[in-house]
C-alpha positions in Angstrom: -99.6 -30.6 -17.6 -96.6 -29.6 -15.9 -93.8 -32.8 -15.0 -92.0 -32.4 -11.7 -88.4 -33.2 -12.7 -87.7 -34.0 -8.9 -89.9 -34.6 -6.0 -88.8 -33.1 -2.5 -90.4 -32.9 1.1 -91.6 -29.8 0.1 -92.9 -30.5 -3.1 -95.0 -33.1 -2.1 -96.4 -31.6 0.6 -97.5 -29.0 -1.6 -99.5 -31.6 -3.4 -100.9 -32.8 -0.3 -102.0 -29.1 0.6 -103.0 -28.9 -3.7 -105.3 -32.0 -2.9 -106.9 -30.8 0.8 -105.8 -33.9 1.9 -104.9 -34.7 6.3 -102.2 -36.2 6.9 -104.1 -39.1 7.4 -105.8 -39.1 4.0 -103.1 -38.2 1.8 -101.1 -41.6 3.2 -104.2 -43.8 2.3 -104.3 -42.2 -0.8 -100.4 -42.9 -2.0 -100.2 -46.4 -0.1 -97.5 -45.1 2.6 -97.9 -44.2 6.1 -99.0 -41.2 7.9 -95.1 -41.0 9.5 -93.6 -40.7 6.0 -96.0 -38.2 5.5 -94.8 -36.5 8.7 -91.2 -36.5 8.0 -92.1 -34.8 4.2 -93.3 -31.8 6.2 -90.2 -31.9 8.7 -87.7 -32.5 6.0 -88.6 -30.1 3.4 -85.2 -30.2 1.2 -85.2 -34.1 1.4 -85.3 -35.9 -1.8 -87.4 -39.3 -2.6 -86.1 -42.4 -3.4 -86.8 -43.2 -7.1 -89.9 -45.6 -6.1 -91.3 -42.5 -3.8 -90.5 -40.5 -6.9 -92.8 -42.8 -8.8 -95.6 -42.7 -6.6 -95.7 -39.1 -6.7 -95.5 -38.7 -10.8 -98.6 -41.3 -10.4 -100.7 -39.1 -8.1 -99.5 -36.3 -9.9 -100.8 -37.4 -13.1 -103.9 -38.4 -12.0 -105.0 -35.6 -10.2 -107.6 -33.0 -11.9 -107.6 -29.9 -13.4 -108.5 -27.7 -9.6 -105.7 -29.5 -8.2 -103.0 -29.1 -10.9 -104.2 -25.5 -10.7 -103.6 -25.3 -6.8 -100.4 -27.3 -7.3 -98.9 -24.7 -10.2 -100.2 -21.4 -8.0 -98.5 -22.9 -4.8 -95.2 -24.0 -6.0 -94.6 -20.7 -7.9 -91.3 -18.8 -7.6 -90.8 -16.4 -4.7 -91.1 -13.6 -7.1 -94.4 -14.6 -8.8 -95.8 -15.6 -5.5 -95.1 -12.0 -4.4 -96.7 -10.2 -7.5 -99.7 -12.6 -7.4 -100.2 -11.6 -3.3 -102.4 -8.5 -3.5 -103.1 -8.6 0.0 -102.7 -10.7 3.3 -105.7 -12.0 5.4 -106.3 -12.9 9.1 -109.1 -15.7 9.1 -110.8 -16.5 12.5 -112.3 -20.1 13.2 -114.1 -19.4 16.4 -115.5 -21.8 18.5 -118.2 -22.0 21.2 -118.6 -25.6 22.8 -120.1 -27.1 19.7 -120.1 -24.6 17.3 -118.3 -22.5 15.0 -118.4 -18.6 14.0 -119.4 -17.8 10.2 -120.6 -15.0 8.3 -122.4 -14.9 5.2 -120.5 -12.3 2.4 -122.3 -10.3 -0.4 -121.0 -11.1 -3.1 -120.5 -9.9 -7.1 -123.5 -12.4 -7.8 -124.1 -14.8 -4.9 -123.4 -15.1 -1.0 -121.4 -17.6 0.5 -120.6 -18.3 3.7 -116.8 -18.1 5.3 -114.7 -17.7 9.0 -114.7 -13.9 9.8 -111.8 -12.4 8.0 -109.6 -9.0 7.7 -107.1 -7.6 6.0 -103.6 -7.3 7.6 -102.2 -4.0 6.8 -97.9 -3.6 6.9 -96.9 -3.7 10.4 -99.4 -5.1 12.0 -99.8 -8.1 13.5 -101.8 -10.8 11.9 -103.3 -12.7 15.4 -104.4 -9.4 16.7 -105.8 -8.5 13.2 -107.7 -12.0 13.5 -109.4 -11.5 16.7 -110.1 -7.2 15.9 -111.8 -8.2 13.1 -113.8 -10.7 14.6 -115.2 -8.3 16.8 -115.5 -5.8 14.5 -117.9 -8.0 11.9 -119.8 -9.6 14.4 -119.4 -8.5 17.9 -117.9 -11.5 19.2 -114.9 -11.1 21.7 -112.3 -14.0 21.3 -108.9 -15.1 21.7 -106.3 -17.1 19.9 -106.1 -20.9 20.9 -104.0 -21.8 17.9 -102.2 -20.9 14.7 -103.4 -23.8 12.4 -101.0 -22.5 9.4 -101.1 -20.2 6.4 -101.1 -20.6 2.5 -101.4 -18.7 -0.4 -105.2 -19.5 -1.1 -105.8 -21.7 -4.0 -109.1 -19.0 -5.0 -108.1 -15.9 -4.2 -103.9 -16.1 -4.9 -103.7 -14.0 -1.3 -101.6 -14.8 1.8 -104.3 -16.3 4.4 -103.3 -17.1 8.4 -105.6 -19.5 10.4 -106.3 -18.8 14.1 -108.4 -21.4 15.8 -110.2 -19.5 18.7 -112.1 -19.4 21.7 -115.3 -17.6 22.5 -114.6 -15.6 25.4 -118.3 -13.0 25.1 -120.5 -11.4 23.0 -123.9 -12.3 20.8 -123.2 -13.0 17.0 -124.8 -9.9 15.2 -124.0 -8.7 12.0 -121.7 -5.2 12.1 -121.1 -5.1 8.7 -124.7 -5.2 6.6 -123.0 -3.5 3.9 -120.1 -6.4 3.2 -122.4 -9.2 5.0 -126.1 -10.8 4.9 -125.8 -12.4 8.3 -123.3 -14.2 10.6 -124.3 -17.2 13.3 -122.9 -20.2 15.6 -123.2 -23.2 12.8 -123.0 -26.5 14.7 -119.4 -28.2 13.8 -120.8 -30.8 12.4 -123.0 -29.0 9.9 -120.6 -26.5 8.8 -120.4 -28.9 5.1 -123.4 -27.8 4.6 -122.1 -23.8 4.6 -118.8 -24.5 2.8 -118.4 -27.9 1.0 -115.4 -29.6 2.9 -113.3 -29.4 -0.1 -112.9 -25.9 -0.1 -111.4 -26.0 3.7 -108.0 -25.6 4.8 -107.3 -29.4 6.0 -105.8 -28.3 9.8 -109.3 -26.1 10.2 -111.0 -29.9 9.9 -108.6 -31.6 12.1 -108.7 -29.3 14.5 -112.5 -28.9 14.6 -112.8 -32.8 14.6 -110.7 -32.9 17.7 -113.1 -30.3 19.4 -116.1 -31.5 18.5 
């Protein structure tokens, strides 16, 4: 396992996003509160105290394999980072009172369900890539509410952006039989059942708790 000679705002929000923790959670989980928590991600450069430090190495140590992994892939140098990034991806989280917009991929040897998704190509612009794509997999016109964050993802080592958005028109269909089996509206409050809740980007969840 690797040892984190210093712990910094940055660093240790990186473990937070390693662990798919909220705000909320990750505090519970170290025994500080949520407004530490805050001022890590507003005060990346800071450094911890030495007890801070300590609480850190513990959680740090304890943590498992996946999110040692996660931890290793997101705090890589710039220059790794950039030769691991094959490709940079515009992932819609659309919303229609109570549900939420997913489509069901073919894949290698199993489906799985996901947020619509497309590759952003150089130049162009990843919220209109977010919404185009949308459309074009399942004929569902949206717009952009929110930009809920990006990451290199933890599975795939690409750049992902999250848009939250609204459903403005259109009947969920599937467009793309050749790279999907189906796409619906999942009710928000069954969408663990579609992707286990560990596997999605904490601001998605905050942000469909506070619609729902």
């Amino acid at each position: 396992m690797d040892v984190v000679d210093t712990w910094t705002g940055r660093t240790a929000c990186l473990l937070q996003e390693a662990m798919r923790m909220t705000h909320e959670q990750f505090a519970e989980h170290l025994g500080i509160s949520v407004r530490t928590i805050s001022r890590w991600h507003s005060a990346p450069e800071m450094t911890h105290r030495i007890e801070v430090q300590q609480i850190l190495d513990t959680a740090y140590g304890r943590a498992d394999e996946a999110v040692r992994r996660r931890f290793a892939l997101l705090t890589r140098p710039p220059e790794e980072t950039l030769q691991a990034q094959a490709l940079r991806v515009a992932i819609s989280i659309v919303i229609r009172e109570n549900d939420v917009l997913l489509v069901c991929r073919r894949g290698s040897d199993a489906l799985t369900w996901q947020f619509p998704a497309g590759v952003v190509k150089p130049g162009a612009a990843s919220e209109a890539v977010a919404v185009q794509e949308t459309h074009s997999e399942t004929g569902v016109h949206c717009s952009v509410r929110q930009h809920l964050g990006g990451r290199l993802h933890p599975q795939t080592g690409v750049l992902a952006d999250y848009y939250l958005c609204d459903h403005l028109m259109g009947e969920a269909t599937n467009r793309d039989p050749l790279e999907n089996a189906d796409v619906q509206w999942v009710p928000i409050a069954a969408l663990p059942r579609f992707i286990p809740a560990d596997r999605i980007y904490p601001p998605i969840l905050e942000a469909l708790e506070a619609t729902a």
